[in-house]
VEXPA-478310 format. One line per field, with one value per residue (C-alpha): residue number from 1; x, y, z. Coordinates in steps of 0.5 Angstrom, whole numbers, plus 500, padded with zeros to 3 digits. Last residue first. Layout:
N
i <- NUM:...
X <- X:...
Y <- Y:...
Z <- Z:...
This chain:
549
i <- 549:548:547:546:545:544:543:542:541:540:539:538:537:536:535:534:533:532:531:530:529:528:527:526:525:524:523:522:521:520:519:518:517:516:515:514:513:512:511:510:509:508:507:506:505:504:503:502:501:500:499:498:497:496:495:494:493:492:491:490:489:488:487:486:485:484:483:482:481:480:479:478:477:476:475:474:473:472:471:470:469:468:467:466:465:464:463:462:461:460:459:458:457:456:455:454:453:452:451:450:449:448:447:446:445:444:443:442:441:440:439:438:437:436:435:434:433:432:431:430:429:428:427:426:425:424:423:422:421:420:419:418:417:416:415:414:413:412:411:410:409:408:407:406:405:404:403:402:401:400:399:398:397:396:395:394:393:392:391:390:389:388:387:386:385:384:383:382:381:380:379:378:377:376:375:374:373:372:371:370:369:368:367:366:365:364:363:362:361:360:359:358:357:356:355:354:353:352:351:350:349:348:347:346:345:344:343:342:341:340:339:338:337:336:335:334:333:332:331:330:329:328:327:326:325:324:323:322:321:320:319:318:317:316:315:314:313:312:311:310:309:308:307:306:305:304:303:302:301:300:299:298:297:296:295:294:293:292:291:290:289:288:287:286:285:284:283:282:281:280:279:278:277:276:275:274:273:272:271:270:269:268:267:266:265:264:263:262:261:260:259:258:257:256:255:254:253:252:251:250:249:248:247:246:245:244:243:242:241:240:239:238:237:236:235:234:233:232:231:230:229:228:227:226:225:224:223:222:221:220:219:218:217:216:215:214:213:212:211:210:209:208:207:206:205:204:203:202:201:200:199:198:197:196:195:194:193:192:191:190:189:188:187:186:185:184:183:182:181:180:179:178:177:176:175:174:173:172:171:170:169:168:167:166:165:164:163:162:161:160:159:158:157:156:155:154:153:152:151:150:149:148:147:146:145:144:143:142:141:140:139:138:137:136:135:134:133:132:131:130:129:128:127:126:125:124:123:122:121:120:119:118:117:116:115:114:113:112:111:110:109:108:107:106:105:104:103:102:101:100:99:98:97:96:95:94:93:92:91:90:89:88:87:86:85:84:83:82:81:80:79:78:77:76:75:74:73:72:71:70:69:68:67:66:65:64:63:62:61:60:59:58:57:56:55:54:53:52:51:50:49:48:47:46:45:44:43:42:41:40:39:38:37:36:35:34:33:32:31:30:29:28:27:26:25:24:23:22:21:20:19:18:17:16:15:14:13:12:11:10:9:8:7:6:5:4:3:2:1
X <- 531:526:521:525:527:520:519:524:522:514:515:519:514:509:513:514:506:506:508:500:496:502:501:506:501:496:503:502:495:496:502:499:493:498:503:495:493:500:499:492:494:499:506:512:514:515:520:524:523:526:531:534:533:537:543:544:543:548:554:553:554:561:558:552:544:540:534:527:521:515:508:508:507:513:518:519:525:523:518:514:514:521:522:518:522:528:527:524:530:534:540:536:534:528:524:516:509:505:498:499:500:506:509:510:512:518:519:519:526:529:536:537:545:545:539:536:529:526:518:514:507:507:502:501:508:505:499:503:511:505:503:506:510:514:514:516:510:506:511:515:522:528:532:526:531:528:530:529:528:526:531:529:528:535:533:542:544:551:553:559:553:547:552:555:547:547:552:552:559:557:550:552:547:542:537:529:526:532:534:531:539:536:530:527:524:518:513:505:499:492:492:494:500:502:502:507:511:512:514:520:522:522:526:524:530:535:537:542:539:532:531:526:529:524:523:519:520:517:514:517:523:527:532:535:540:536:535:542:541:537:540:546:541:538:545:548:541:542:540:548:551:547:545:540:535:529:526:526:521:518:512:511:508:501:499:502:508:509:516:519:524:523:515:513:517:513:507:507:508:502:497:500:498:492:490:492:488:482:482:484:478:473:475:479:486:491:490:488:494:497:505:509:516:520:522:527:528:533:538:546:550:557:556:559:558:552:549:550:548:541:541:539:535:531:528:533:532:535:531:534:538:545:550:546:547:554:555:551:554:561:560:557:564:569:567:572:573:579:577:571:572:577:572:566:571:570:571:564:561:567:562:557:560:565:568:565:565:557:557:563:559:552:555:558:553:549:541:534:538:532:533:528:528:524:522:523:531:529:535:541:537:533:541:542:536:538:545:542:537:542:545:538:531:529:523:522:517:512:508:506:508:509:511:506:505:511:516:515:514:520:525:522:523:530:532:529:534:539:537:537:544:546:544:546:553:553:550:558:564:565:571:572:565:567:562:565:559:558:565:564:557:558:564:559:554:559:562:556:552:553:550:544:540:540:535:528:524:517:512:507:501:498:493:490:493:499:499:502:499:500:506:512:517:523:526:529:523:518:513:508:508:507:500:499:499:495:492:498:495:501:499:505:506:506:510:512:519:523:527:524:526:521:518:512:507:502:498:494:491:493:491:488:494:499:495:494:502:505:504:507:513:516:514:518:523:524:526:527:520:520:515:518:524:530:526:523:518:515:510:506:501:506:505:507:506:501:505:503:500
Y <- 530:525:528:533:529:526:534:535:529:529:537:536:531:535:540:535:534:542:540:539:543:549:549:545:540:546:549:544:544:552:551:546:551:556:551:548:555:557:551:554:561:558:558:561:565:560:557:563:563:555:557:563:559:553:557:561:554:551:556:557:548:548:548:545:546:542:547:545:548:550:548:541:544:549:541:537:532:526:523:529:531:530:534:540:539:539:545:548:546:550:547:543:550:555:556:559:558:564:562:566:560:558:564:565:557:560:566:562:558:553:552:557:557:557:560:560:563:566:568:567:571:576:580:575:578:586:584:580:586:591:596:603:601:608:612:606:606:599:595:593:594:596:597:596:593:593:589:589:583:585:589:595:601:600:597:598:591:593:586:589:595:590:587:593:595:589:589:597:600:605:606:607:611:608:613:609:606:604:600:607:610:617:617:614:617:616:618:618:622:619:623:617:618:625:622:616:621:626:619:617:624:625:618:614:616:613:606:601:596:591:586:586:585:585:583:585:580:582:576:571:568:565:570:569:575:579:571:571:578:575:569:572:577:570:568:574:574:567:567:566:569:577:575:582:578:576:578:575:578:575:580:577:583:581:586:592:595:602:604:611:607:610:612:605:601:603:603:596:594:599:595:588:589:592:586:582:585:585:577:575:579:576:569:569:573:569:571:566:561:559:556:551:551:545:542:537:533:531:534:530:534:535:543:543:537:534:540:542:535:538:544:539:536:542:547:545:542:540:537:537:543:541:540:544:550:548:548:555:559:557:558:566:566:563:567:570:567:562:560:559:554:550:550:547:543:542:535:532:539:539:538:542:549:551:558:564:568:568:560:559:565:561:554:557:561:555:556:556:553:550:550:546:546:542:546:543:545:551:555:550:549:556:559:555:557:564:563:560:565:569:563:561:561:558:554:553:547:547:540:542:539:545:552:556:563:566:561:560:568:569:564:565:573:571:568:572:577:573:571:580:580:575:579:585:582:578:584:585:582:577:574:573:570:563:557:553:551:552:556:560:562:564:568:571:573:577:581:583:585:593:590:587:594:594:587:591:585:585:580:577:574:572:575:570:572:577:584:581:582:586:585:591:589:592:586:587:589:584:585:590:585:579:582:585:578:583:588:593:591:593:592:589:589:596:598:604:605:602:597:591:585:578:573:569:565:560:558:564:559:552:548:552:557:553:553:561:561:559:564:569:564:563:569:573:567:570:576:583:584:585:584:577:577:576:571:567:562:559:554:552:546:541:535:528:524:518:511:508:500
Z <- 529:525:524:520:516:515:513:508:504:504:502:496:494:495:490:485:485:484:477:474:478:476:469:464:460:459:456:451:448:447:443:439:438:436:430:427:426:423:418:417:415:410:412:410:415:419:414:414:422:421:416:419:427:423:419:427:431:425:426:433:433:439:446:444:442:439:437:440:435:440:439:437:429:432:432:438:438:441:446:444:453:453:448:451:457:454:452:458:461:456:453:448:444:444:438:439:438:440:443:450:453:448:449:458:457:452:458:463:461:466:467:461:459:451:450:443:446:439:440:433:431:436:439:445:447:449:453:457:457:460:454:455:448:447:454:459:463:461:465:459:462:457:451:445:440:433:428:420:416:408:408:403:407:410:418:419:420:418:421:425:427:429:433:437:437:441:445:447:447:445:447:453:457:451:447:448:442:438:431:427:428:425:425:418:412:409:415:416:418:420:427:431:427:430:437:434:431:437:441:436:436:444:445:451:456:458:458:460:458:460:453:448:442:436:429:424:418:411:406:401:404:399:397:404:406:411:413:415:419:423:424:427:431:434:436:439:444:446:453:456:450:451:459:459:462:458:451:444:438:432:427:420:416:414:418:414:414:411:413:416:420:426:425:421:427:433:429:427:434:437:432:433:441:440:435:440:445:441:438:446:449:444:447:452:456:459:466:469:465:471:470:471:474:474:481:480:487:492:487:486:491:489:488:482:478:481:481:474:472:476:472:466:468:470:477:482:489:495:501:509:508:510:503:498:503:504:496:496:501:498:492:492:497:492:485:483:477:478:485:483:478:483:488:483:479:472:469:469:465:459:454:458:460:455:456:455:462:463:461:466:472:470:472:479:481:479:477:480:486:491:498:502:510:514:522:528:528:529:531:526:520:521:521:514:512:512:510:503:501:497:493:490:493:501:503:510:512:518:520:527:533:537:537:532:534:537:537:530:528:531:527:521:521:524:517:513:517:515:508:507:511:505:500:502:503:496:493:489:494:499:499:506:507:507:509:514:517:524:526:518:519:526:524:518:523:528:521:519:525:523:516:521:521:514:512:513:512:507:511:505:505:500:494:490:485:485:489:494:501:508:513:513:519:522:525:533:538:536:540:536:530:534:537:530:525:520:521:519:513:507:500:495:488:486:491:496:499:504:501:504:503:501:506:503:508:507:512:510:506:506:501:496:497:494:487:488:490:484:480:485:486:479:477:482:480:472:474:477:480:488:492:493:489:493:496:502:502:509:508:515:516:511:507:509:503:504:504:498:500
């Protein structure tokens, strides 16, 4: 007979990004609170840092949990709800206060687990004095309101939660631990740096490799927090090889990342925003480039970190400027690079152009540089425009393929775009993810919810998926077309997204129809009500080792 999986009565989650939207874990955690909360209610209780300043994302109620707030004299604390669905509770920590506290935490850290602080440098101090801080909220609000043989789990995200778990482990023993690394500093840092990760993946050493990058303190907490948390955990296969390499400790559990579609838009109201979206993007590029294209133009974007090898961005303008160059295709491509720089301001000439459209007038003449919709701080050493210029990529009137960089958050305020980056991506008719280094990859599973088909590669964890799920090499009339990718075929990913994109572009409108709904198909295999059981049976671990102590 199967056992019964032990799940918890209390979940504490702490990240970074809690309340505060910089990247893919934010979404990670907010969307899958809602299926979390049906079990738990306000049981369930998320942990970010408070940087003392308003929010969009997060709503004080100083109602909440009162009595414990008033009495605790040493954390400073913000209670109220995330702005996300089904609104959980949220406690925001001032983590400032402990920086006086630095040098004593980090002795204790070295005396009880060995871990070495002494290179530290960058946000790995306000990282961990937030983890800390995380830490004695955990710790405090146990003691306070819990006490007693309840089941309650502490779930700990990336290298910068990893002090604070390893304090609960050691204060409060009573309560489970679970660490999850969305991606190894250590992996990131080699494929960030240029060198080969996969092939020589089983001969790299972790603590030879941070000595060489300087990255020894980042690798320390996360090797020893790996080491001592009752249930380890990542987010792909393939992030899990990486694990087992660099940090020595095979996973516990793979926890991939779902997804909630309750804001995908139905129906009538999909049709409407959709056409919105096609509508702004068509009229961003008509006014810098003085074009008239249509809606048949065949509208393709990337998007995501600023990580310009790591994520593919070198190898999608490449492909690009190849299928500028391509006789065979037969209709024009617009694509966008929507990727956060260092950007200025939303430019002056463009948005005069854009006021003076909607009043029936049009252009034939571009701005200048019309690649950019906001002026750059560093536009000279800018990656992608340094690309775009070594390939004379310039948007000339006759290219067939013009590309346009959209150097900022799409949060709906930005001065150009003003959509939020969900009502921008469903006006595409292909997304382009070819990551080289992509533990997971939010942003293909953000597309083929919201009906767009797209490329990523097999060095992606989402890939791999995907794959997986086909049993075999996933193709766009799957839904998303997986690139095999390696530390050495550049060449041939930048030749097979040409040729994909060109073939895409090619195809009649019941060929892309059958691309969209396989698309829709499969990101319902990827919600949360279908990957929250390999969180239950994270929980089912770290909780019977808790029992156990």
């Amino acid at each position: 007979m199967k056992r019964t999986l032990l799940f918890p009565e209390y979940i504490f989650e702490s990240s970074w990004e809690v309340c505060n939207k910089v990247g893919g874990i934010y979404t990670v955690l907010s969307s899958r609170a809602l299926t979390l909360q049906k079990e738990l209610g306000d049981n369930l209780i998320f942990i970010g840092p408070d940087f003392g300043e308003e929010t969009p994302y997060f709503t004080e109620d100083k109602r909440l949990y009162i009595d414990w707030v008033n009495q605790e004299k040493e954390l400073a604390l913000r209670v109220g709800r995330w702005n996300v669905p089904g609104n959980p509770i949220a406690i925001l920590v001032d983590f400032k206060p402990f920086f006086a506290q630095k040098n004593d935490i980090y002795t204790w850290l070295w005396e009880h687990y060995q871990v070495d602080s002494l290179h530290a440098y960058g946000d790995y101090d306000e990282a961990s004095m937030f983890s800390y801080a995380a830490g004695r909220v955990v710790e405090s609000f146990y003691r306070y309101y819990i006490n007693g043989n309840r089941r309650v789990v502490y779930h700990g995200n990336e290298w910068m939660n990893g002090l604070g778990l390893l304090y609960v482990k050691s204060k409060v023993p009573e309560i489970a631990t679970i660490f999850t690394t969305h991606a190894t500093s250590i992996g990131r840092s080699i494929a960030g740096n240029n060198k080969p990760l996969y092939q020589y993946l089983d001969a790299y050493n972790g603590n030879q490799m941070a000595d060489e990058l300087n990255m020894q303190s980042k690798h320390s907490i996360e090797l020893r927090t790996a080491h001592n948390v009752d249930c380890f955990t990542t987010v792909s296969d393939i992030t899990a090889l990486e694990c087992k390499e660099l940090l020595d400790k095979p996973v516990d559990v793979v926890l991939p990342n779902g997804f909630e579609n309750d804001f995908v838009p139905k129906g009538a109201a999909f049709t409407r925003k959709r056409k919105l979206a096609r509508a702004k993007l068509l009229n961003i590029a008509n006014a810098l480039m003085g074009t008239r294209l249509d809606d048949d133009t065949v509208i393709v974007s990337t998007s995501g970190r600023y990580e310009f090898r790591n994520k593919g961005i070198d190898v999608f303008i490449d492909s690009l400027n190849r299928l500028r160059h391509n006789d065979r295709l037969n209709r024009n491509v617009l694509a966008f690079i929507e990727v956060p720089g260092w950007v200025g301001m939303g430019r002056q000439d463009l948005q005069e152009r854009l006021a003076l459209m909607e009043q029936g007038k049009t252009f034939d003449t571009p701005l200048d540089n019309p690649r950019v919709t906001h002026w750059l701080h560093n536009a000279n050493d800018d990656k992608v425009l340094g690309m775009m210029n070594y390939l004379d990529m310039h948007n000339c009137l006759d290219d067939k393929v013009k590309v346009i960089f959209i150097p900022c958050y799409l949060t709906g305020d930005d001065g150009i775009v003003d959509m939020p980056y969900y009502d921008v991506v469903l006006g595409n008719d292909l997304c382009v993810y070819p990551s080289y280094y992509e533990p997971w990859g939010y942003t293909p599973l953000e597309a083929i919810a919201f009906h767009v088909p797209c490329i990523t590669t097999d060095l992606a964890g989402f890939g791999l998926w995907a794959n997986q799920v086909k049993g075999a090499d996933s193709e766009l009339r799957d839904g998303v077309k997986v690139v095999h990718r390696t530390d050495y075929n550049y060449n041939n990913v930048a030749d097979e997204l040409c040729e994909t994109i060109r073939e895409f572009a090619a195809m009649s409108p019941d060929e892309v129809k059958t691309c969209r709904d396989a698309a829709v198909r499969l990101s319902k295999k990827a919600l949360w009500s279908k990957f929250i059981a390999y969180y239950k049976e994270a929980y089912d671990i770290a909780l019977s080792k808790s029992a156990k102590r």
